[in-house]
DODO-890544 format. One record per residue (C-alpha): residue in three letters; x, y, z. Coordinates in pm, whole numbers, plus 50000, padded with zeros to 5 digits. Last residue first. Layout:
BEGIN
SEDREN  type      X      Y      Z
SEDREN   ALA      X      Y      Z
...
This chain:
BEGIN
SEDREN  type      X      Y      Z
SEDREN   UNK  44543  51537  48567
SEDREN   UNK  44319  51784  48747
SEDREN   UNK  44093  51459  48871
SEDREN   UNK  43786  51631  48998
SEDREN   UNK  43775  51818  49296
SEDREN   UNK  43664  51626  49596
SEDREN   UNK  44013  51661  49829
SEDREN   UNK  44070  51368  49804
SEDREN   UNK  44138  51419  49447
SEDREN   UNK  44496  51591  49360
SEDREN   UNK  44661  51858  49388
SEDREN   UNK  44986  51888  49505
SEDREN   UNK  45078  52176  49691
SEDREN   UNK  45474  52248  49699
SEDREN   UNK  45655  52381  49985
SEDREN   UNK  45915  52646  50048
SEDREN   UNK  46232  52604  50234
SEDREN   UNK  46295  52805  50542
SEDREN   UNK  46656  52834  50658
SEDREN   UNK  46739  53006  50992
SEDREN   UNK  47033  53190  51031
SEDREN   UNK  47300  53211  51335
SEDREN   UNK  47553  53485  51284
SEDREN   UNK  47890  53421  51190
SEDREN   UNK  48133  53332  51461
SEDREN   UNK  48190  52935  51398
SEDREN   UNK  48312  53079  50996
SEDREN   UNK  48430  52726  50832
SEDREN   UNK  48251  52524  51049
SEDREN   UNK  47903  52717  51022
SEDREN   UNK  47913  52678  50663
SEDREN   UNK  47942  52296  50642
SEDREN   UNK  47680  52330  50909
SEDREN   UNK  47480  52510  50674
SEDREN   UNK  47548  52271  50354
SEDREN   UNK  47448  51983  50571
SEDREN   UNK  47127  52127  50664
SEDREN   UNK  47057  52220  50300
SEDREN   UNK  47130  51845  50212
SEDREN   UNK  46869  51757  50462
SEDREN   UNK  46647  52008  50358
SEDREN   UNK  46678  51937  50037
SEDREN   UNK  46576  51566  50039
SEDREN   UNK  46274  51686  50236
SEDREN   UNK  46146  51963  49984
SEDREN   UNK  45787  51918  50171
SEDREN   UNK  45492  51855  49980
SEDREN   UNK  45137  51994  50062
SEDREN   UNK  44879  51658  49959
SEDREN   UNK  44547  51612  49798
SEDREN   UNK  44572  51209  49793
SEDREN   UNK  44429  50985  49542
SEDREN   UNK  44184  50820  49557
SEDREN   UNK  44197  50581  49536
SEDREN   UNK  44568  50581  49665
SEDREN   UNK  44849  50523  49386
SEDREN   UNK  44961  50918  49388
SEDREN   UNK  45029  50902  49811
SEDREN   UNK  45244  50634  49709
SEDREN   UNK  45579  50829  49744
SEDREN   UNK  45472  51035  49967
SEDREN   UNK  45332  51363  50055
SEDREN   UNK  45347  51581  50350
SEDREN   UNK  45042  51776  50520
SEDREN   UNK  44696  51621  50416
SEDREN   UNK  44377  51668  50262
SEDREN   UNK  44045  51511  50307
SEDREN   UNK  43712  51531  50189
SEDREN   UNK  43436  51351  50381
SEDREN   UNK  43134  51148  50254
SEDREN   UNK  43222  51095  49883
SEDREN   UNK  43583  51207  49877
SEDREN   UNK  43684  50971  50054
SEDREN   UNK  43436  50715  50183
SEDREN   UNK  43355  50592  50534
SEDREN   UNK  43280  50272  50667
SEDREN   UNK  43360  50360  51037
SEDREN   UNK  43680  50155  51019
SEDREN   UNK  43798  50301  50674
SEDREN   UNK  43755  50596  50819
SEDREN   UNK  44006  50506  51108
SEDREN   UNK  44200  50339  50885
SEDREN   UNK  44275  50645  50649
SEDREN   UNK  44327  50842  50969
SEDREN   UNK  44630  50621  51086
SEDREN   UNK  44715  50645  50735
SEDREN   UNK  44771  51035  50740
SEDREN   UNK  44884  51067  51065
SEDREN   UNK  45212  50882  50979
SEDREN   UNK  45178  51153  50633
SEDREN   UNK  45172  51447  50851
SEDREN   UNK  44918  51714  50969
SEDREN   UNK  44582  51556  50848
SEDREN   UNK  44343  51795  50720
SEDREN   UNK  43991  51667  50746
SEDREN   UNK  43636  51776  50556
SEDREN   UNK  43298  51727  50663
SEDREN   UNK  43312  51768  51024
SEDREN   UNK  43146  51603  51279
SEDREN   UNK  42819  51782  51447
SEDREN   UNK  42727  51542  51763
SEDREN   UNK  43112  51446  51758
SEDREN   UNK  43208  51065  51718
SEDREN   UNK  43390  51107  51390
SEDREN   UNK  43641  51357  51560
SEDREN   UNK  43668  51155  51837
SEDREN   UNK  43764  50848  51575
SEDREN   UNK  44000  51069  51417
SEDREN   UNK  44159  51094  51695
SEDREN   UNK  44207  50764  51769
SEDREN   UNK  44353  50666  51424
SEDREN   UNK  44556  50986  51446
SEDREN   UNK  44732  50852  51767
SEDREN   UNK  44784  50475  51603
SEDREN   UNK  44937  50670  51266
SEDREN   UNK  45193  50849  51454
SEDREN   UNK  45260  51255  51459
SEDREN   UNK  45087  51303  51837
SEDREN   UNK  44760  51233  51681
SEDREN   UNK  44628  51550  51825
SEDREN   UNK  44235  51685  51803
SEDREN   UNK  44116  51971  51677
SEDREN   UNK  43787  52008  51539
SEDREN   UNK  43646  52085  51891
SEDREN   UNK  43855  52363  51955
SEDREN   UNK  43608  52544  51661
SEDREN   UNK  43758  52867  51497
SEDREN   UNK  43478  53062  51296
SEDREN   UNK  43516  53054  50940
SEDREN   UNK  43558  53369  50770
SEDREN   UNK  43795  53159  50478
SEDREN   UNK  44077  53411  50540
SEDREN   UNK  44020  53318  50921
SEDREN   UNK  43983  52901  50847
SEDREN   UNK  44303  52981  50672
SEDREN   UNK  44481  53154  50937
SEDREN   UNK  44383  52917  51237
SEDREN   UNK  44453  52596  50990
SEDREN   UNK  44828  52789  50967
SEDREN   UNK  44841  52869  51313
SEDREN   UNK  44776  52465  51393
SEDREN   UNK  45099  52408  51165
SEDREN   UNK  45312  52605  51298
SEDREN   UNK  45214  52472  51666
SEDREN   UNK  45270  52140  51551
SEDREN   UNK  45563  52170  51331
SEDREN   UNK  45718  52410  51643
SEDREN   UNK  45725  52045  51857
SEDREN   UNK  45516  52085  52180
SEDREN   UNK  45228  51894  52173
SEDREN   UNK  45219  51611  51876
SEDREN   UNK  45072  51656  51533
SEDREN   UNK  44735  51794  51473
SEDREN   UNK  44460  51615  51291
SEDREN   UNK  44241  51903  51154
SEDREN   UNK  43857  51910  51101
SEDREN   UNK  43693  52153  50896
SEDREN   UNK  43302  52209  50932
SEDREN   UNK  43242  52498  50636
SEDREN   UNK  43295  52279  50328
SEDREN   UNK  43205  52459  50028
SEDREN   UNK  43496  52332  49783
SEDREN   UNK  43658  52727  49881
SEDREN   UNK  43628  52628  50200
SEDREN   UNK  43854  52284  50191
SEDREN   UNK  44114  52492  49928
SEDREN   UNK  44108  52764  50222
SEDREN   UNK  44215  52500  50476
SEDREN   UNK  44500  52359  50272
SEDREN   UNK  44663  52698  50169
SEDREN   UNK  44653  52789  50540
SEDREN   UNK  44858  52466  50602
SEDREN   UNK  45105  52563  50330
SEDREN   UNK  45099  52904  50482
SEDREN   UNK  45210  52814  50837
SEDREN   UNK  45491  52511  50777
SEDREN   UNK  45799  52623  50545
SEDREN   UNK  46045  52392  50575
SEDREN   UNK  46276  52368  50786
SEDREN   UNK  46661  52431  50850
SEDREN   UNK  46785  52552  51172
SEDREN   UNK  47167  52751  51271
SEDREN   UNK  47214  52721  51659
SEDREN   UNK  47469  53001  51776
SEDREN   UNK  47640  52964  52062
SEDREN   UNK  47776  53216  52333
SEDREN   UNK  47538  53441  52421
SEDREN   UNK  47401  53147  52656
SEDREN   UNK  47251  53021  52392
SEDREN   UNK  47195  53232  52070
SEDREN   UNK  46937  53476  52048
SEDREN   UNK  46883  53564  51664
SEDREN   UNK  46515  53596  51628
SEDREN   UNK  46287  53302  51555
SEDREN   UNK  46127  53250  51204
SEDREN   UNK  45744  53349  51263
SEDREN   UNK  45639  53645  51020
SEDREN   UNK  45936  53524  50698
SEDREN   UNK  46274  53613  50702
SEDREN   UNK  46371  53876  50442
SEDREN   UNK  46761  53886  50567
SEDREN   UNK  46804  53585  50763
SEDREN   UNK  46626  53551  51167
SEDREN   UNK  46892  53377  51384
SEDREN   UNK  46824  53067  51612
SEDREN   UNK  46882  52971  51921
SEDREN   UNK  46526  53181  52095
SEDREN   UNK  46269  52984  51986
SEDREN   UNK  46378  52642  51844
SEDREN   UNK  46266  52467  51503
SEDREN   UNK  46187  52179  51419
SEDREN   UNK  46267  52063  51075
SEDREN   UNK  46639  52025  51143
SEDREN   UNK  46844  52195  51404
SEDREN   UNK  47167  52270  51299
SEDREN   UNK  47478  52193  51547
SEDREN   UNK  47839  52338  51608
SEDREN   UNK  47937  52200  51911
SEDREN   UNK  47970  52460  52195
SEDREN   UNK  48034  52189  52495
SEDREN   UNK  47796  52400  52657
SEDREN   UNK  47533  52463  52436
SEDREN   UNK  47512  52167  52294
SEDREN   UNK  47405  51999  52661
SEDREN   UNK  47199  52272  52741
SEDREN   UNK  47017  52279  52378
SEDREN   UNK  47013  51904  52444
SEDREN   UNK  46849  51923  52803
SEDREN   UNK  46610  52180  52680
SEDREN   UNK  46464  52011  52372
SEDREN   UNK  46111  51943  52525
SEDREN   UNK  45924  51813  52199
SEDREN   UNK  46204  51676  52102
SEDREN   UNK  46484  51793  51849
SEDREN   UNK  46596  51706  51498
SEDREN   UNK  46910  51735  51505
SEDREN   UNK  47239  51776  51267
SEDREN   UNK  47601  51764  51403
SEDREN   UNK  47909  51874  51392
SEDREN   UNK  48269  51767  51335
SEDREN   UNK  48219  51420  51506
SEDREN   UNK  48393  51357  51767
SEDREN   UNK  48276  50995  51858
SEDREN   UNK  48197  51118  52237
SEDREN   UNK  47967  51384  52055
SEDREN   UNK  47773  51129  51923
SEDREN   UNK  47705  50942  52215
SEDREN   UNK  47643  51278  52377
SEDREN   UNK  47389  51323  52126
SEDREN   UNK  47218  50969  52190
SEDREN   UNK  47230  51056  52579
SEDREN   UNK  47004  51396  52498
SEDREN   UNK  46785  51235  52269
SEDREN   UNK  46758  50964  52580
SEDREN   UNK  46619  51201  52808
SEDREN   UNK  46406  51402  52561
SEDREN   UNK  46209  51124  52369
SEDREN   UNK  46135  51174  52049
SEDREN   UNK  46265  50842  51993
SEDREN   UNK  46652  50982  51985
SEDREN   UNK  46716  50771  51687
SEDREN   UNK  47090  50787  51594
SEDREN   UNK  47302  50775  51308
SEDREN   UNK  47699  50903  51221
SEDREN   UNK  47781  50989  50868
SEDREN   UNK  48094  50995  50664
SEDREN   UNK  48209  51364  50475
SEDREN   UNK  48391  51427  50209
SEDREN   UNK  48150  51702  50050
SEDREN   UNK  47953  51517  49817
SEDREN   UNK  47952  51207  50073
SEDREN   UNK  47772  51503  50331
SEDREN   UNK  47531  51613  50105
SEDREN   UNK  47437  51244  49972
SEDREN   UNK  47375  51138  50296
SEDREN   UNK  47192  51435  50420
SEDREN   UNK  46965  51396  50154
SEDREN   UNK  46918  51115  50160
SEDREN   UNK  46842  51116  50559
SEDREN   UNK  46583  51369  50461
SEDREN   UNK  46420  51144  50228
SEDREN   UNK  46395  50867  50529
SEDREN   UNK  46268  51182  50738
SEDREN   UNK  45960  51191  50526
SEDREN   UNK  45925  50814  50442
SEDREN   UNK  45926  50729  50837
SEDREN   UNK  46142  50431  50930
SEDREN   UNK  46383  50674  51084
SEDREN   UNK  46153  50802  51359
SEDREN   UNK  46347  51005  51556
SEDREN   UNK  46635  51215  51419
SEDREN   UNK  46976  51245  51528
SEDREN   UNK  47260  51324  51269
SEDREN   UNK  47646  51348  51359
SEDREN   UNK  47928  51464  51092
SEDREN   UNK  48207  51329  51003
SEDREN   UNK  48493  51462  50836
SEDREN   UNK  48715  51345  51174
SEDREN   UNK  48885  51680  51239
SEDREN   UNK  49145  51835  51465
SEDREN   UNK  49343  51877  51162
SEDREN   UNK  49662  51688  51241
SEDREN   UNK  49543  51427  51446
SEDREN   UNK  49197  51381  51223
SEDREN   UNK  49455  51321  50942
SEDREN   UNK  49630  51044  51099
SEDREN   UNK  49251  50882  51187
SEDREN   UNK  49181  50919  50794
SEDREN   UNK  49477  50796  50642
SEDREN   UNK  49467  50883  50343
SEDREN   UNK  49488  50652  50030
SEDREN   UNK  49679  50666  49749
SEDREN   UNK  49622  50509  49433
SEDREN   UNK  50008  50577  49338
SEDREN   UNK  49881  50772  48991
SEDREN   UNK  49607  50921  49193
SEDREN   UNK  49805  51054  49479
SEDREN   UNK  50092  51143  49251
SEDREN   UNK  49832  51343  49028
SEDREN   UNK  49739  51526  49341
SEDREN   UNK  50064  51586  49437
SEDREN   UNK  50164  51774  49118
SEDREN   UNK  49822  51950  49120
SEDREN   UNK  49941  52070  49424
SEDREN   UNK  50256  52214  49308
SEDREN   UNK  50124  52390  49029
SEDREN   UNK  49895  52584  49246
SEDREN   UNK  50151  52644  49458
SEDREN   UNK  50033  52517  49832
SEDREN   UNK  49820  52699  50093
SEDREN   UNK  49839  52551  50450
SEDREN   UNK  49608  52285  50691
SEDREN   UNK  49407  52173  50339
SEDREN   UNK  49522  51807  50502
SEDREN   UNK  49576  51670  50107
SEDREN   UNK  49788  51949  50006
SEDREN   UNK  49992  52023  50311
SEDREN   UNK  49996  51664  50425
SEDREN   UNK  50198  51652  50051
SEDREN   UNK  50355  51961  50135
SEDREN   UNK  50524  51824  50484
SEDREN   UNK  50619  51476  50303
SEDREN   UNK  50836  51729  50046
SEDREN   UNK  50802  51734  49707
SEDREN   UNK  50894  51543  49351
SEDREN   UNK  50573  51412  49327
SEDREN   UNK  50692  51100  49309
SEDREN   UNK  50870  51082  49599
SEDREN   UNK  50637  51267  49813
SEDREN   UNK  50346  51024  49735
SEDREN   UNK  50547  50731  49851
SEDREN   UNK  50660  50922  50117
SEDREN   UNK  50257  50975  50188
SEDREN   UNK  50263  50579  50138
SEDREN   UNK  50163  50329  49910
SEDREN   UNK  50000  50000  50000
């Protein structure tokens, strides 16, 4: 197996210029690198990747938590990430926190302990323990899909909503990537009215994560632009799993006056409320419209098929790469938040007739 003397050698340089070169840790004559990088590729030379961590305090890998892997939506995400970070050099470290704060905070620490470079969360519900724990061992993190009050900095032309910058403890900045959540929804709800339906039912995700809450706002605003009155009892929460929204639905289903149309918050959601129609011997469109938040890949094959908002989830992972990326080549620029918009897909749940 060749060697970086090997390398050296045929280059015609020094073993110091050759780390140089491949190690990025000091500039190098243009003509002089490309002599080293033809010697690398002539030789078939491979780095040493733990050797090069020594030198430039790096391991070119980067961390990613997210719960509920086995779910289409953050399955594209992890694409995206994936192919972000191999584009750039970079391995890939996995964990599941389970949406559950005490052990998204261990999983994290886990990750941390491997030294990655940075990483990329998704946080709980109640993310203070990791925002504490991140915080103070300062490693550069973006938050992903969820978003944070208060860590995160507000771009030029951000959006009503995006959090102001207020990093942690002064200290550290917590860059976010999501997509956009409030209009989208909105955009659902005033479809629904505009179709006549004036009982609209919405199948929220779980308490506490900023998809939920920006999501809720968004059925507030539409049902507002619609000048339909705001009824608590066509919300319910499905807690962003298919079991929660089966239940849910079923409350929804039970009421004295039930609604006529549903928006479901997330595709898990989704088929939990497919079932629970299904269940009651319900048909969509015929006896209750429905549209949802976040497509997938068979959404098109249902009968019918699925009136959907679609989120750019391959590029927001590779987004959220690209920002850390950012934030660990300039750790003292301000913190941003990323908002990517969505895409309505129209289709006929919803009771319109087939537009394709």
């Amino acid at each position: 197996m060749p060697t970086m003397a090997d390398v050296a050698r045929s280059a015609g340089v020094s073993v110091a210029t050759v780390s140089h070169v491949l190690n990025g840790t000091r500039p190098v004559l243009p003509h002089t690198r490309q002599a080293v990088l033809d010697a690398v590729d002539e030789l078939g030379y491979t780095p040493n990747t733990l050797a090069r961590s020594l030198v430039t305090s790096r391991t070119r890998s980067i961390g990613l938590a997210v719960s509920a892997i086995s779910n289409p939506y953050f399955t594209e995400i992890l694409q995206g990430v994936e192919a972000s970070a191999l584009e750039h050099g970079y391995s890939l470290l996995i964990a599941d926190p389970h949406d559950d704060p005490e052990h998204e905070r261990k999983v994290v620490q886990l990750l941390h302990e491997r030294r990655v470079d940075g990483m990329i969360v998704a946080p709980s519900a109640d993310p203070r323990e990791l925002v504490s724990y991140l915080g103070r061992h300062q490693v550069p993190t973006v938050f992903l899909d969820r978003v944070i009050d208060g860590v995160g900095g507000r771009p030029a032309g951000a959006r009503a909503g995006v959090p102001a910058d207020a990093p942690v403890d002064g200290t550290q900045p917590f860059d976010q990537v999501c997509a956009e959540n409030t209009e989208p929804m909105a955009g659902l709800v005033t479809h629904l009215a505009g179709l006549g339906h004036r009982r609209i039912g919405l199948v929220a995700g779980l308490p506490g994560l900023s998809t939920t809450a920006e999501r809720i706002t968004g059925y507030r605003q539409g049902l507002t632009s619609a000048r339909l009155p705001y009824d608590d009892h066509l919300v319910v929460h499905g807690d962003s799993e298919s079991a929660g929204a089966e239940r849910a639905t079923a409350a929804l289903l039970a009421l004295a006056a039930p609604p006529t149309a549903l928006v479901t918050a997330n595709n898990a959601m989704t088929i939990g409320t497919l079932r629970a129609l299904r269940r009651h011997g319900l048909s969509v469109p015929d006896d209750l419209a429905l549209c949802c938040f976040d497509d997938f890949a068979w959404a098109d094959l249902f009968s019918p098929r699925l009136t959907a908002i679609a989120q750019p989830s391959r590029e927001i992972g590779a987004q959220a790469v690209r920002v850390l990326l950012e934030r660990l080549d300039s750790p003292d620029r301000p913190a941003r938040t990323v908002r990517l918009d969505c895409t309505f897909m129209h289709r006929t749940s919803c009771g319109c007739p087939d537009p394709g």
